[in-house]
N, C-alpha and C positions, 0 to 999 in steps of 0.2 A: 476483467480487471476488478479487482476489491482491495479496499485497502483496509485496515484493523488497526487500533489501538492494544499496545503491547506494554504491559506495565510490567517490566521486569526486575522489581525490586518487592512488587506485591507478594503477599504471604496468599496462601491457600483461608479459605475461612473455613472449611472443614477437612479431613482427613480420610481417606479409604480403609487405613487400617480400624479403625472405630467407626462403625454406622454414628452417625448422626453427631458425633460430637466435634464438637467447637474448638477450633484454633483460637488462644487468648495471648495476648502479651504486645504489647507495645505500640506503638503508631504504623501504621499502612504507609509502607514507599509508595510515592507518588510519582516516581520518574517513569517516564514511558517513551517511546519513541513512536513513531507509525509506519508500519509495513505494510507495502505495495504489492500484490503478487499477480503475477498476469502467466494464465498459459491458454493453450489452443484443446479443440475438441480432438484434436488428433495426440495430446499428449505432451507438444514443444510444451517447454517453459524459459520465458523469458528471466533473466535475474531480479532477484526481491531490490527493491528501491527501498531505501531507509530514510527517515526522514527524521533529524534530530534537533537538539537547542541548539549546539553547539559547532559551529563553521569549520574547526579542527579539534576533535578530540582528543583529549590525553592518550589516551588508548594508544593512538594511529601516529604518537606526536613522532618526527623526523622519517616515519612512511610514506611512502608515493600511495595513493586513495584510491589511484587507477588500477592496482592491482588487484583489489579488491573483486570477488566477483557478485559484487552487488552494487546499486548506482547512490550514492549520495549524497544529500541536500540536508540543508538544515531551515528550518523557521526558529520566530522564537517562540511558540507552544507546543515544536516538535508536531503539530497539526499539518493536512495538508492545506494548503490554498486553494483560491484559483487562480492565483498568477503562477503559481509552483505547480499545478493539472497540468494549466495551457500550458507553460514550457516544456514540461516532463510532452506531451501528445505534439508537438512540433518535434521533438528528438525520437520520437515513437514514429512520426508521418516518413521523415529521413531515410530512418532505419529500413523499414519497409519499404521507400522507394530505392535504397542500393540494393535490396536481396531482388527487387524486380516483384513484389507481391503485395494483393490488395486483400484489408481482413474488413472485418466488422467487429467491433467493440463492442461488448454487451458491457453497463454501468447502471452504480446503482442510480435511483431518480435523486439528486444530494442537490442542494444550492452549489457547492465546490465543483459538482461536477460541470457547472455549465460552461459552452465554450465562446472567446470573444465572438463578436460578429465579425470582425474583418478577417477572422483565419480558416485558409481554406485548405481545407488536407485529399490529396493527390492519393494517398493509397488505404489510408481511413477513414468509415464510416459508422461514426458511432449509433447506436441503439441503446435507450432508457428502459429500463424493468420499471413497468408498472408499481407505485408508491407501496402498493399493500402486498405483492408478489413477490417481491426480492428476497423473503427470505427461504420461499420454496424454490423458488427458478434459479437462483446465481448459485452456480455449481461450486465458485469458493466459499460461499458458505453452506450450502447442504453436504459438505464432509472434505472439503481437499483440505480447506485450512485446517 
């Protein structure tokens, strides 16, 4: 599991068609949302989790959100929490005890990522990447993302 900050309104600050030169003009969009992406060593992937400012977006307005094949929450810095982790990994604990299957979560070492002390998960067992590792060992970031 990794999650990433996605600024979707950001310009590029250089170009491929020109070595080296500079994207100039205007103010940097700052809107961004944060995407969740979790698959297995065998290839599953689970759907991307999005997490946004806003409870019902324009976009989606008088859509049903379930049909969506992605899961989403919103905060208000569009950040993850960890009250929004620990919910998101109880509907994650579920999940995997209806399919009948026990994983192990690899995650990165984040303050977000810690889990309360009163909850205990039945088909999940998470594991932390070492502080300075994470960015050679976590396969979403050495190239899936």
């Amino acid at each position: 599991m990794d999650d990433m900050g996605l600024f979707f309104r950001a310009l590029p600050y250089s170009t491929l068609s020109h070595a080296k030169q500079l994207c100039k003009g205007g103010k940097q969009g700052k809107d961004r949302i944060t995407v969740v992406l979790m698959c297995s060593a065998l290839g599953e992937k689970l759907p991307p989790w999005i997490i946004n400012k806003s409870k019902n977006p324009r976009a989606f307005c008088g859509q049903d959100m379930s049909k969506l094949k992605v899961k989403y929450t919103n905060s208000a810095k569009a950040w993850m929490t960890n009250l929004i982790f620990n919910q998101h990994l109880k509907e994650l604990d579920e999940y995997f005890k209806r399919k009948g299957r026990k994983i192990v979560l690899f995650l990165d070492n984040t303050l977000v990522h810690i889990v309360d002390e009163a909850t205990n998960f039945t088909n999940i067992e998470l594991r932390y990447f070492s502080p300075n590792l994470t960015s050679i060992l976590q396969p979403l970031d050495v190239g899936i993302i």
